[in-house]
C-alpha positions in Angstrom: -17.6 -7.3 -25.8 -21.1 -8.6 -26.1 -24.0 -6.4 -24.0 -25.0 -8.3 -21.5 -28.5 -8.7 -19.9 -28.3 -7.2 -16.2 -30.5 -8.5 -13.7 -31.6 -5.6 -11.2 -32.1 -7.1 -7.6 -32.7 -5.3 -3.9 -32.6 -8.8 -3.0 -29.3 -11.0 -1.7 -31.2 -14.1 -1.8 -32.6 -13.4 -5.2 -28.9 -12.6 -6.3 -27.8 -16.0 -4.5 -30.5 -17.9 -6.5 -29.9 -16.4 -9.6 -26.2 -17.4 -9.2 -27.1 -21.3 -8.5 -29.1 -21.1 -11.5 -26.3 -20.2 -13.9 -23.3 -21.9 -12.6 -24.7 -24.4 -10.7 -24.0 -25.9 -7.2 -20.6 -26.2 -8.0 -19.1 -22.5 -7.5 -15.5 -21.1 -7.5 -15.7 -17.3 -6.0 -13.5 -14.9 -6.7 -13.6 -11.7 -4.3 -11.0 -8.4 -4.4 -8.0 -8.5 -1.3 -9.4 -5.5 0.8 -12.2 -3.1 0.8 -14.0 -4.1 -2.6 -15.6 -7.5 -0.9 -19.2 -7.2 -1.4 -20.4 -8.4 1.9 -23.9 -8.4 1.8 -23.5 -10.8 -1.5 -21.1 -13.2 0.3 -22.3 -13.6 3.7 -25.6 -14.6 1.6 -23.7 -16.8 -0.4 -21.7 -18.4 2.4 -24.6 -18.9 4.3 -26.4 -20.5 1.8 -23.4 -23.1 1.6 -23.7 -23.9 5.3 -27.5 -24.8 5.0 -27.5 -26.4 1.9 -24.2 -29.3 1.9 -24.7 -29.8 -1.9 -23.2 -26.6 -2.4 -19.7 -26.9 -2.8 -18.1 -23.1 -2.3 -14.5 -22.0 -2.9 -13.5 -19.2 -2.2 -10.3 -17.4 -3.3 -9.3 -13.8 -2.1 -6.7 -11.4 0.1 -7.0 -9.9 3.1 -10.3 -10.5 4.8 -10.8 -8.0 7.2 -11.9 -8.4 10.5 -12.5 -5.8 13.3 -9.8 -6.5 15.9 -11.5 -7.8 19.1 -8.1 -8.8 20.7 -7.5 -12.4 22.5 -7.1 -11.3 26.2 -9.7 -10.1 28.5 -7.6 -6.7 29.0 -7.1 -6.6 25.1 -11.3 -7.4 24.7 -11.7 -4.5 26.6 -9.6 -2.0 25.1 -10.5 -2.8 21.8 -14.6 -3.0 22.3 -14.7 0.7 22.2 -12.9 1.3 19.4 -14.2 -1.0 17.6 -17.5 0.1 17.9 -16.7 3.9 17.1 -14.5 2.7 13.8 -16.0 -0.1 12.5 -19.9 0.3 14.0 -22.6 -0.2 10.8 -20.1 -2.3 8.6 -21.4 -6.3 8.7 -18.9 -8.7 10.3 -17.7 -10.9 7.2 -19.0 -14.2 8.1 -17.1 -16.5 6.4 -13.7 -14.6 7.9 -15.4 -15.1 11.1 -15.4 -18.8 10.6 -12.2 -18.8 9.4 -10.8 -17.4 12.5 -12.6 -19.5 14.9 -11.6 -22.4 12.6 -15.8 -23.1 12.0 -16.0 -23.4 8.5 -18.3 -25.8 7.0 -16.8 -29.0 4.9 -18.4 -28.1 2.0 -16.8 -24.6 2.2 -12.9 -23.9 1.3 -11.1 -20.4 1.5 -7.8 -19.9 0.0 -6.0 -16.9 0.0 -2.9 -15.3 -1.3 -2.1 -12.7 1.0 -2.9 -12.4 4.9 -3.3 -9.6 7.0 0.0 -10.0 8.9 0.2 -12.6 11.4 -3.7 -13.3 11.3 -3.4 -16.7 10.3 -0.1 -17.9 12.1 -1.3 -20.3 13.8 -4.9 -21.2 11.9 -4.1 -24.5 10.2 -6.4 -24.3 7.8 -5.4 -21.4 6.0 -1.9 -22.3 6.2 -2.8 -25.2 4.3 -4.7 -23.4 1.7 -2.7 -20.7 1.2 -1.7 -20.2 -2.2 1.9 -18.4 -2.7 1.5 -16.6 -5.5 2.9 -12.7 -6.6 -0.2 -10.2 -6.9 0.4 -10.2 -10.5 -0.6 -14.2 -11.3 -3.4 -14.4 -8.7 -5.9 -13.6 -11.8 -4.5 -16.7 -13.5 -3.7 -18.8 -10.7 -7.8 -18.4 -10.5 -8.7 -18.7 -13.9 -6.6 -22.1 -13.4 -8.9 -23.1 -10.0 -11.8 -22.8 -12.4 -13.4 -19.4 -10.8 -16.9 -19.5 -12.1 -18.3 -16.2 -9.9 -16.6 -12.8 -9.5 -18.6 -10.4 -7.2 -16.9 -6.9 -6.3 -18.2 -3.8 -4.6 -18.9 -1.1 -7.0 -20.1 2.7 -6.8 -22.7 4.2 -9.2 -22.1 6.6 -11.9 -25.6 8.5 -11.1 -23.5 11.2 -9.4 -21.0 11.6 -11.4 -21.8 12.2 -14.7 -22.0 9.1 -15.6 -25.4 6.7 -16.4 -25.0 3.3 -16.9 -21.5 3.2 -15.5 -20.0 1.9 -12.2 -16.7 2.5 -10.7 -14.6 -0.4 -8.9 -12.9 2.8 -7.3 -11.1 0.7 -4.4 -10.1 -2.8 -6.5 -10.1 -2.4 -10.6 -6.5 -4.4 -10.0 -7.9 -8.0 -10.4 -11.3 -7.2 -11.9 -10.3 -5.8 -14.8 -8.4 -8.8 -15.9 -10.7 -11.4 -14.6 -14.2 -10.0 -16.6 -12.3 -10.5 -20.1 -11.0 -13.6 -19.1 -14.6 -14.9 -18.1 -16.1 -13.7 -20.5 -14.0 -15.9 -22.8 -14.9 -18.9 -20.8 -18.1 -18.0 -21.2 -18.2 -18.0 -25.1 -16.5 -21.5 -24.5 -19.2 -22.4 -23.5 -18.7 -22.7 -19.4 -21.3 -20.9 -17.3 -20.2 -17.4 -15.4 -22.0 -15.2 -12.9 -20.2 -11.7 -12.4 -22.1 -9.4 -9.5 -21.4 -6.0 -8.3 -23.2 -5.1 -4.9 -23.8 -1.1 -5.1 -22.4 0.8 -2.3 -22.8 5.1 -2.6 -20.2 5.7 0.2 -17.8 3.9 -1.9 -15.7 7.0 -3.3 -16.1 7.1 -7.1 -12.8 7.0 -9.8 -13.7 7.2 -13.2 -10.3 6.2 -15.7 -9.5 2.6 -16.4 -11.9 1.7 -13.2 -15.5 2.9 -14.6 -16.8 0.2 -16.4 -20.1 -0.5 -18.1 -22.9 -1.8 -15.9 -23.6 -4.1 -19.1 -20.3 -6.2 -18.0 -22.3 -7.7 -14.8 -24.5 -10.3 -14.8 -26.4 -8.8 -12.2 -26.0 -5.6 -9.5 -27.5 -5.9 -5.9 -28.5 -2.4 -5.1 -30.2 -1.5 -1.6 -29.6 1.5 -0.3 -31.1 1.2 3.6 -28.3 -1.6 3.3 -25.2 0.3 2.3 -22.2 0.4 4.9 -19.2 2.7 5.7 -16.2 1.6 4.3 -13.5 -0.6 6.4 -10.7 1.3 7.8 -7.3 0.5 8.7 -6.3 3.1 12.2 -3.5 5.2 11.8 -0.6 4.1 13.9 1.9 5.7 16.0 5.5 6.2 13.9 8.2 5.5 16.4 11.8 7.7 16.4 13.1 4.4 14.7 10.8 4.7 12.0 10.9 8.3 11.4 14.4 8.3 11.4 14.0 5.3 8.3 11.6 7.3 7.4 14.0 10.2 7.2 17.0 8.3 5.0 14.2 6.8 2.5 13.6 10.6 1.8 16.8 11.2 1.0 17.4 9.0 -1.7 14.1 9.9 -3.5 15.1 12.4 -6.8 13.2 15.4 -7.9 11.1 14.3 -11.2 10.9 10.7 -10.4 8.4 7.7 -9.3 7.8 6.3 -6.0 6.3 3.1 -4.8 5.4 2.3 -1.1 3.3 0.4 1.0 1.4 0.2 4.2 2.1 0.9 7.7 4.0 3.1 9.5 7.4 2.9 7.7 5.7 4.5 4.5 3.6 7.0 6.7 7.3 7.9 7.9 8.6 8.3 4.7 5.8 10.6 3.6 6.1 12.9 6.2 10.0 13.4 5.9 9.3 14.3 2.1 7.1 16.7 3.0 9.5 18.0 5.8 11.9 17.8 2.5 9.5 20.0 0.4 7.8 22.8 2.8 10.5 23.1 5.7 13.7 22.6 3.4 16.1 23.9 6.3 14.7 22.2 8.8 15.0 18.8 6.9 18.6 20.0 5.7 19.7 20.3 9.4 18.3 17.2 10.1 20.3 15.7 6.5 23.6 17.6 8.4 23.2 16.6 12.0 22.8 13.1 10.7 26.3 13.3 8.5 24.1 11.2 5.6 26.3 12.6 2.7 29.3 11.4 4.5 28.1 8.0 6.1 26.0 7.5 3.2 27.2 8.9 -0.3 24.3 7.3 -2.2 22.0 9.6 -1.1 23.9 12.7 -3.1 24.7 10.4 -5.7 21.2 9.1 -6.5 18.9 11.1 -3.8 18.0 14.8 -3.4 18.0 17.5 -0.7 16.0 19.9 -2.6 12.4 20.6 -2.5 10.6 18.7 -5.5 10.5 21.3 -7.9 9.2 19.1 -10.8 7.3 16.6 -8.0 6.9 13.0 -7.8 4.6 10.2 -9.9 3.0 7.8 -7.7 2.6 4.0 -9.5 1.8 1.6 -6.7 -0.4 -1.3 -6.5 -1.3 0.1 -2.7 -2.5 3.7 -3.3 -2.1 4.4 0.4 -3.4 7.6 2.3 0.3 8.9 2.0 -0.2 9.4 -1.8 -3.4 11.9 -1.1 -1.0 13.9 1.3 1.8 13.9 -1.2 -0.6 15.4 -3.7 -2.3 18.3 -1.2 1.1 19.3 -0.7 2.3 19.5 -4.0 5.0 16.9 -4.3 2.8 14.3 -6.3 2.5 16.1 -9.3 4.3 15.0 -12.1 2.1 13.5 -14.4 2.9 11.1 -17.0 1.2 9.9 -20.7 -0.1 7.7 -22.3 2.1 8.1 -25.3 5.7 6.3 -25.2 7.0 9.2 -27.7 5.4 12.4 -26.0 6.6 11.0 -22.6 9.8 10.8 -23.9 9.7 14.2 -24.9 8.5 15.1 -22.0 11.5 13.6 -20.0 14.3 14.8 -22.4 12.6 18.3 -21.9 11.8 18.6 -25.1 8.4 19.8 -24.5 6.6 21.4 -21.3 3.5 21.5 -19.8 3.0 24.8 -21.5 1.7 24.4 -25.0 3.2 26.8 -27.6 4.0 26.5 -31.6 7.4 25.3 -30.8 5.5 22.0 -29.2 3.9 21.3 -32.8 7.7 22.0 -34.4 8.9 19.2 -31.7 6.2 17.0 -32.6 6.5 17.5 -36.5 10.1 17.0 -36.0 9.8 13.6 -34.1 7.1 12.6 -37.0 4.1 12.3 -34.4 2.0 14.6 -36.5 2.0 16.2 -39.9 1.8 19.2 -42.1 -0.4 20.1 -43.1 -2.5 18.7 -40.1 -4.8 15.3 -40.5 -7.7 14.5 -38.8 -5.9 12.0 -37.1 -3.6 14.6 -35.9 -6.4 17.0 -35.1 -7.6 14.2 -32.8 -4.1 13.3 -31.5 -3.6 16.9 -30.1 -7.0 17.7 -28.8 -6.7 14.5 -26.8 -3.6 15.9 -24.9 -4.9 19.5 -24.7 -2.3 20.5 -27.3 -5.5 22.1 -29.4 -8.5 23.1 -27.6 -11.3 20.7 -27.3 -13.3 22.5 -29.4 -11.1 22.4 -32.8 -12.4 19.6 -35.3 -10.9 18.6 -38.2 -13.6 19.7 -41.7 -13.0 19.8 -45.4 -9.2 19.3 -44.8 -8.8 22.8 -42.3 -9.5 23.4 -38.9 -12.3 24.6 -37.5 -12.5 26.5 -34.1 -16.2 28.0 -33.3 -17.0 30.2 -36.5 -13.2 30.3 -38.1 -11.9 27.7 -40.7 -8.0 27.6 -40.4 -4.9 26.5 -42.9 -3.5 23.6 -40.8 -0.2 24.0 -42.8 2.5 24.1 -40.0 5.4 26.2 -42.4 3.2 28.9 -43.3 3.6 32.0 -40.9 0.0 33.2 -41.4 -1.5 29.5 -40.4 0.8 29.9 -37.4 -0.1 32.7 -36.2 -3.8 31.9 -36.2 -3.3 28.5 -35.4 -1.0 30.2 -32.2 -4.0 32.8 -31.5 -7.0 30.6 -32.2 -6.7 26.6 -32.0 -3.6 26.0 -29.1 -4.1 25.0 -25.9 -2.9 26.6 -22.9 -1.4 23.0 -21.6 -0.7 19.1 -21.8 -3.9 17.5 -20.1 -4.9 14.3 -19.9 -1.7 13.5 -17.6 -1.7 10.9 -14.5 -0.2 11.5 -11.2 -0.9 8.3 -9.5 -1.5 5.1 -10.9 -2.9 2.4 -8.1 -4.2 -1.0 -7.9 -6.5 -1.0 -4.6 -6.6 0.8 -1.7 -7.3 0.7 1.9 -6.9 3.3 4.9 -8.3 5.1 7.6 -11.8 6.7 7.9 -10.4 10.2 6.8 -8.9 9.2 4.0 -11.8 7.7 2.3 -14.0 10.7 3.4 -11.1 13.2 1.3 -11.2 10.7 -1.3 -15.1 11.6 -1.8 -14.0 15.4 -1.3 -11.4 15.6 -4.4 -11.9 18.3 -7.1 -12.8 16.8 -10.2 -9.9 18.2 -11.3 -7.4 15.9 -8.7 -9.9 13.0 -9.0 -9.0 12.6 -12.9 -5.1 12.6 -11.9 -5.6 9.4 -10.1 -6.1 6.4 -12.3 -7.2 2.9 -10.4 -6.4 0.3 -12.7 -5.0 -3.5 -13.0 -2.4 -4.4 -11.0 -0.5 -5.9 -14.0 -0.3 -2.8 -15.4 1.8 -1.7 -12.5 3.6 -4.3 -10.9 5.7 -5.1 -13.9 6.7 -4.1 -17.4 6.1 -7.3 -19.5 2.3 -8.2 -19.7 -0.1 -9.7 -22.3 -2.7 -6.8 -21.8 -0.7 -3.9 -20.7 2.1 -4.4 -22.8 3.8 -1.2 -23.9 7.0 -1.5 -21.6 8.3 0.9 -23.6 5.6 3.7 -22.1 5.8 2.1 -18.5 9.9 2.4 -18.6 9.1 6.3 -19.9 6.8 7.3 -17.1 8.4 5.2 -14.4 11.6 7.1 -14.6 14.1 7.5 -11.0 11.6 4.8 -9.5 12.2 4.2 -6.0 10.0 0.9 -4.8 10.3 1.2 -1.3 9.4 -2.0 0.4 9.2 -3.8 4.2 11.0 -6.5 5.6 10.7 -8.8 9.2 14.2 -9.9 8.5 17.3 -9.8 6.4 20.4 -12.0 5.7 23.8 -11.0 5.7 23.6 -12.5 2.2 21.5 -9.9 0.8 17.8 -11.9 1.2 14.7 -10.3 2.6 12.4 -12.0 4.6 9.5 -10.7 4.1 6.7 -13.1 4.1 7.1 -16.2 6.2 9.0 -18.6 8.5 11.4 -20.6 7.9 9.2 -23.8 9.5 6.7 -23.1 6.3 4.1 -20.9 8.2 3.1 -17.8 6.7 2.7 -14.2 7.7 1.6 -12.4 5.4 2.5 -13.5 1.6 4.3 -12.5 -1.5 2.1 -9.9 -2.7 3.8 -7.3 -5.5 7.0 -7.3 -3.4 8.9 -9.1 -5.8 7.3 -7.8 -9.0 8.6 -4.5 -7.5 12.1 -5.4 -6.8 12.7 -7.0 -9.8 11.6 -3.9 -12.4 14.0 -2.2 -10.0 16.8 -4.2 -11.7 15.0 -3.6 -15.2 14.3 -0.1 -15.0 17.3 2.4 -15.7 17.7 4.7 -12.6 15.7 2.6 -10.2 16.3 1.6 -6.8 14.6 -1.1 -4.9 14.6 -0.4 -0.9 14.0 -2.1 1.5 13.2 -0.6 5.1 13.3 -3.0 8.4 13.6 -2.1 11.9 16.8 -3.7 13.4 15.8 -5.3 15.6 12.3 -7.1 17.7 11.4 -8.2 20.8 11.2 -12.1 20.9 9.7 -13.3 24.6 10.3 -10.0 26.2 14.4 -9.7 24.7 15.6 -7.5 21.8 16.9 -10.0 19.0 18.3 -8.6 15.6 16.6 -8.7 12.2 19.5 -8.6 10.5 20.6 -12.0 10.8 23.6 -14.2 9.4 21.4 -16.7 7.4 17.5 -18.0 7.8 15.7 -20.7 6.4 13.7 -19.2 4.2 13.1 -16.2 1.9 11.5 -13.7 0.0 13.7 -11.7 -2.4 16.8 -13.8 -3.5 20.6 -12.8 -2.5 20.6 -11.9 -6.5 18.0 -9.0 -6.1 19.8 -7.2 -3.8 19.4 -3.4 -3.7 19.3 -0.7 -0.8 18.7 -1.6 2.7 17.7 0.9 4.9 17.2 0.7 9.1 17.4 2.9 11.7 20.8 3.4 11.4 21.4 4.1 7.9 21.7 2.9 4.5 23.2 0.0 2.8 24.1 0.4 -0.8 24.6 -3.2 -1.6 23.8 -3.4 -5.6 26.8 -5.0 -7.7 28.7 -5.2 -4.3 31.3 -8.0 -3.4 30.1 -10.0 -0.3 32.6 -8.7 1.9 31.6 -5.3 1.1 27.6 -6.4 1.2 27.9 -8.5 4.8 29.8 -5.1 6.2 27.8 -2.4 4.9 24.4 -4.1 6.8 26.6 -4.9 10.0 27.1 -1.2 9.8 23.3 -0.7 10.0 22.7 -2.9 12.7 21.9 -3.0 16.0 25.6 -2.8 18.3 24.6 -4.7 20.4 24.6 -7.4 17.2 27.3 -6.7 15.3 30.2 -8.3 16.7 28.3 -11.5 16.3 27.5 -11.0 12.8 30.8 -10.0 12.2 32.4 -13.3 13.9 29.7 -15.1 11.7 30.8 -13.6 9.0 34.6 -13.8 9.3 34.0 -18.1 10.5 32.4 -18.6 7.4 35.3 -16.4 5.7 32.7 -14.0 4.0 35.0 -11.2 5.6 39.0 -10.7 6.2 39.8 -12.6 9.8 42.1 -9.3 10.5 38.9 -6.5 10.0 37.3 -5.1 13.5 34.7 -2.7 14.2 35.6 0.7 13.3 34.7 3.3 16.5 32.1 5.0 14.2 29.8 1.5 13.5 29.7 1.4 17.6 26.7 3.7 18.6 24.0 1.5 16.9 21.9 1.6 20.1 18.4 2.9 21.0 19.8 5.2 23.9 21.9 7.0 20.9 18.4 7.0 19.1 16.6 9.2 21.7 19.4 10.9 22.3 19.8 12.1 18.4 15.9 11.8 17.6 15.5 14.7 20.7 18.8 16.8 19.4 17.8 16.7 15.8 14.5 18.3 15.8 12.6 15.3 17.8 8.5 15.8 18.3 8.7 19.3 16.8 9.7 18.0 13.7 8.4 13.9 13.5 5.4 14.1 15.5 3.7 10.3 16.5 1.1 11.0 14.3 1.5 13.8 11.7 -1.3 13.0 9.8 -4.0 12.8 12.6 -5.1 10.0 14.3 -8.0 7.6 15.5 -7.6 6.9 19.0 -8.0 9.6 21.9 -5.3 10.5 24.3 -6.5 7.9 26.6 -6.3 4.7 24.2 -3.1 5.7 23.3 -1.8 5.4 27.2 -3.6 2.0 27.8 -2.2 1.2 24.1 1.1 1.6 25.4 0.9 0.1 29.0 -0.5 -2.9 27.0 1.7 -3.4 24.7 4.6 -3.3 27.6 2.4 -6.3 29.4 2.6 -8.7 26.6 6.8 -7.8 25.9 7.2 -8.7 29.5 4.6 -11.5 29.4 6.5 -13.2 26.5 8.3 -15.9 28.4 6.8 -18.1 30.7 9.5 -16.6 33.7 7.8 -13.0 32.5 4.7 -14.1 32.9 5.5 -15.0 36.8 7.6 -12.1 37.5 4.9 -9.6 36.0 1.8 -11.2 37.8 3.9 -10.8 41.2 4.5 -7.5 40.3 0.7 -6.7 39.4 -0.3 -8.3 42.4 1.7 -5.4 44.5 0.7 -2.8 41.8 -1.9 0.0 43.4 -3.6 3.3 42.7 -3.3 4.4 45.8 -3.7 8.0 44.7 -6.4 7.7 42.0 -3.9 8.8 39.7 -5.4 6.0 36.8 -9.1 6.5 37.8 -9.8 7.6 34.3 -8.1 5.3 32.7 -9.9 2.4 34.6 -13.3 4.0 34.2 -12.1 3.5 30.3 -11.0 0.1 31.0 -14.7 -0.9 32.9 -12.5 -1.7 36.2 -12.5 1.0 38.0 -14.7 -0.8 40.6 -13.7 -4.7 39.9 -15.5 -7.4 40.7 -14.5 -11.1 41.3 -10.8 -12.4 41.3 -10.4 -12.1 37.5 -11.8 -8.3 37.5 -9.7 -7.6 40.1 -6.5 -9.4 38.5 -7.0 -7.5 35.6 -7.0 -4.2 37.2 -3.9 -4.8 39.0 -2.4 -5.5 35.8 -3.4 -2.5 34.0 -1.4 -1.0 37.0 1.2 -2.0 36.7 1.4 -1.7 32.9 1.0 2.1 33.4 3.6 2.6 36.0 6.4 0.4 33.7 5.4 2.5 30.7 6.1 5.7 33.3 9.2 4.0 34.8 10.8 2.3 31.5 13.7 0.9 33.6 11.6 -0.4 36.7 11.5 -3.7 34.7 13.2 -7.1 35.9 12.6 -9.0 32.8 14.0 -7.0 30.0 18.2 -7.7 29.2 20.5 -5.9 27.2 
């Protein structure tokens, strides 16, 4: 690749003109989903399209993050606070802004492939420019759009060893296939602008996402500028998901690969495989109590009860804060190679970690290397620590400081002083966790900073085509990725799920969208393609729908995400559903058996109408306790808060914002329907703190001295939210 001329600016505007002057007025921006948006570029940018109408700005992206301000009054007042403690110092992205308050200009378009969930439900606009796309076309789909601009937030090599080098650290997973491909168009002929805005608190990765400051057009440094990173809050995990959590953990095997995503499913999952690892009995009473090995036998067949002795590989396009916990505690540690052959040797247990003479034999054997040793093989082994660093390859023997050495393998006296002089004491060079992007909460970027250099080089950020699927035009050794990615586990969410065997994942079936495609199906279908791997999905069984409990395992829906055909593992609550090369008799009764009681018999009847089942088959006793009284009943008999704590991996709300959290979150479930909202305002208008008993919790609220009706109104309300959330059954709206 051609060096490029880099234009250094402390400037936005300057970095604004300078973009005008190559491409034009006609610009196609390309941003990373997530954290790497380089705000302070872009707001400049979008600003200058809403004074100058010429301009015609596209924009095409993922996940534009917002700090939540919430819609009601009582919600604007819970979450001021805490969004000023987590997100003060980090600029508002304006054109998100405008988005959301459906302001944008008509000379500016944003289109986006993937929402944060349920953010643009009801925004017309981005419903109509949403492209549906999987993660792993989104550089292509905007190389089609005619992307002219690509601007991503970068951190500096100065501290790390390495000048005239910046890390995309957070988002290599587009970037790195989108600069080639520019650069192309560029020799074509068509103006590009590529920009990277500096920002020092962004944690540095060095591996596939440090890349040569020469492949920008131009970097926007300012350090009085830089901001702290967006976070995404830990949230609460619920009994329901801990208990998913739990069966997830059981099916994952000793020496494989795990995939997972964001939220508090995968947080749950996490923690039960480090129950699994560091309190084995515990987790094994837990594994009993539940009778998994004789409700569900895939978990002996395919899972594990053991500690992981040989660890876990991490390759997900999310590297999510539950990765960084898997690695402290030991379980992500397998690393994998670069090499299809060594991996393979690796698996078959051929070779260790521990480098010895019988590792060159295995080599020799298998034709990787000869004998007497090349320089090529010299090179070969140094690179993977088989030799030490410091032997070269001179006048056909090996050198090692001040001794020359025969590299002639059958010889005994070469062996011994190749053995004594030239080995390395192990493999290096290996990978525990390949990601795409991430994105987290505050503590997990500041323990990204604090790696060793040692963990740091473990984790390789790199394109997400490299690990959302095995066929690709750049990374395309499927070979290598089906040798590392062995006993995958892709471990997925779903809102809903058919009887069928279809997730719903993404959408509604009226054509609105929730969220979007993502890597979701990329990750089921190398589930069917890899030997050994599972795809699972987790999904709680049921949600509250205007202030009643409706079931997410449904008989059919209008719409999906992952075909009938792609069926896998489903996994609620309740247990697991092994439904891969089933019959769909045997795949409509195994989910029934994981859902909610209090919906089977109408599945079942759904079922049986449509003659997916036998007319003659009823509910077996056992199927029967599905309910959520028989979930606090077993979540407090097997091991409860002791042993799946709310938040096991610390939080960011105090105690206090967790009780108005709740007592909110009750008022909008009974405030649902229009008959809740009547019934709950009566109630408030009754509720009072007669004994100061929620004087704090007003004070935190700014109504513990109302004034005017609305003031007042609210208080009453907060009231009464906090004496439902202490009284769960003093409720008239909610129905069995």
């Amino acid at each position: 690749m051609a060096v490029n001329s880099i234009e250094r600016l402390d400037d936005t505007e300057r970095c604004v003109d300078e973009v005008i002057r190559r491409v034009g007025k006609k610009i196609t921006l390309g941003l990373p989903l997530g954290l790497g948006k380089p705000i302070r570029f872009v707001n400049a940018l979008y600003q200058r399209a809403k004074d100058d109408p010429e301009i015609d700005l596209r924009i095409f992206t993922a996940l534009s993050l917002l700090a939540p301000s919430g819609s009601s009054s009582l919600e604007k007042r819970f979450m001021g606070p805490i969004a000023e403690r987590l997100y003060d110092g980090i600029p508002d992205l304006q054109y998100a802004q405008d988005v959301s308050n459906n302001r944008l200009p008509s000379n500016v378009q944003v289109s986006e492939f993937f929402f944060k969930a349920g953010s643009a439900l009801n925004n017309r606009s981005q419903q109509r420019h949403y492209i549906s796309t999987n993660y792993t076309h989104a550089a292509r789909d905007l190389m089609d759009m005619g992307v002219n601009v690509v601007a991503q937030m970068v951190a500096p090599g100065e501290l790390h060893d390495a000048p005239g080098m910046v890390s995309m650290s957070c988002n290599p997973d587009l970037t790195l296939d989108l600069v080639p491909m520019l650069r192309d168009l560029e020799a074509a002929g068509s103006p590009v602008a590529i920009v990277g805005e500096v920002n020092r608190q962004l944690p540095w990765f060095g591996r596939d996402a440090a890349i040569s400051e020469d492949q920008f057009d131009m970097i926007f440094e300012h350090e009085a500028s830089e901001y702290p990173m967006f976070s995404a809050p830990q949230m609460a995990i619920s009994p329901e998901d801990h208990l998913i959590g739990f069966y997830a953990s059981t099916l994952l095997k000793d020496g494989g690969t795990l995939q997972l995503g964001i939220g508090s499913l995968g947080a749950a999952l996490v923690h039960s495989a480090i129950l699994r690892h560091k309190n084995n009995d515990a987790w094994k009473a837990v594994f009993d109590y539940l009778k998994v090995a004789e409700y569900f036998p895939l978990a002996v067949k395919e899972g594990g009860v053991g500690p992981f002795e040989q660890g876990l590989y991490g390759c997900s396009e999310m590297m999510v804060d539950g990765f960084l916990y898997l690695l402290q505690e030991g379980i992500l540690r397998r690393e994998v190679y670069d090499h299809a052959d060594l991996q393979t040797l690796i698996n078959n247990g051929e070779i260790g970690s521990a480098v010895s003479l019988t590792t060159l034999d295995v080599l020799r054997r298998e034709g990787l290397i000869d004998s007497p040793l090349r320089a090529r093989d010299v090179n070969w082994l140094t690179r993977y620590g088989i030799l030490r660093n410091e032997v070269e390859f001179k006048g056909g023997r090996l050198r090692v400081g001040d001794h020359t050495l025969d590299g002639d393998l059958d010889k005994p006296e070469s062996r011994e002083a190749i053995g004594a002089l030239a080995l390395g004491d192990k493999l290096s060079g290996g990978v525990a966790m390949h990601g795409g992007f991430y994105l987290g909460p505050k503590q997990f970027y500041q323990l990204l900073r604090e790696l060793s250099d040692e963990d740091r080089d473990r984790i390789c950020m790199t394109s997400v085509n490299f690990i959302n699927h095995l066929y690709d035009h750049r990374f395309g050794n499927q070979r290598l990725k089906a040798a590392q990615r062995v006993h995958s586990r892709f471990i997925n969410t779903a809102m809903m799920y058919t009887l069928s065997g279809a997730a719903v994942s993404d959408g509604l079936e009226d054509g609105r969208v929730i969220s979007g495609v993502g890597g979701q199906y990329n990750f089921v279908s190398m589930a069917h393609e890899l030997p050994g791997a599972r795809s699972i999905i987790a999904l709680r069984s049921t949600r509250k729908t205007k202030g009643e409990a409706v079931s997410n395992i449904i008989f059919n829906y209008g719409h999906c995400t992952i075909p009938r055909h792609l069926r896998d593992v489903v996994i609620t609550e309740y247990g697991i559903a092994d439904l891969r090369g089933q019959p769909d008799e045997q795949v409509y009764l195994r989910l029934i058996r994981i859902a909610d009681s209090r919906f089977q018999q109408s599945l079942l009847s759904q079922a049986q109408k449509a003659g997916k089942v036998d007319s003659a088959f009823r509910l077996p006793e056992s199927w029967l306790n599905n309910t959520p009284d028989a979930i606090a009943k077993l979540f407090s008999e097997a091991g409860g808060k002791d042993w799946f704590p709310a938040f096991p991996f610390g939080r960011d709300f105090t105690d206090q914002e967790l009780v108005l959290g709740k007592a909110l979150k009750k008022l909008k479930s009974e405030t649902a329907s229009r008959r809740g909202k009547l019934f709950t305002l009566l109630q408030a208008l009754r509720a009072k703190d007669e004994e100061g008993r929620y004087t704090e919790l007003l004070q935190r609220m700014g109504l513990d001295q109302p004034s005017g009706l609305r003031e007042k109104l609210d208080q009453r309300l907060v009231v009464h939210g906090l004496q439902l959330t202490e009284n769960p059954s003093d409720t008239g709206n909610s129905k069995p």
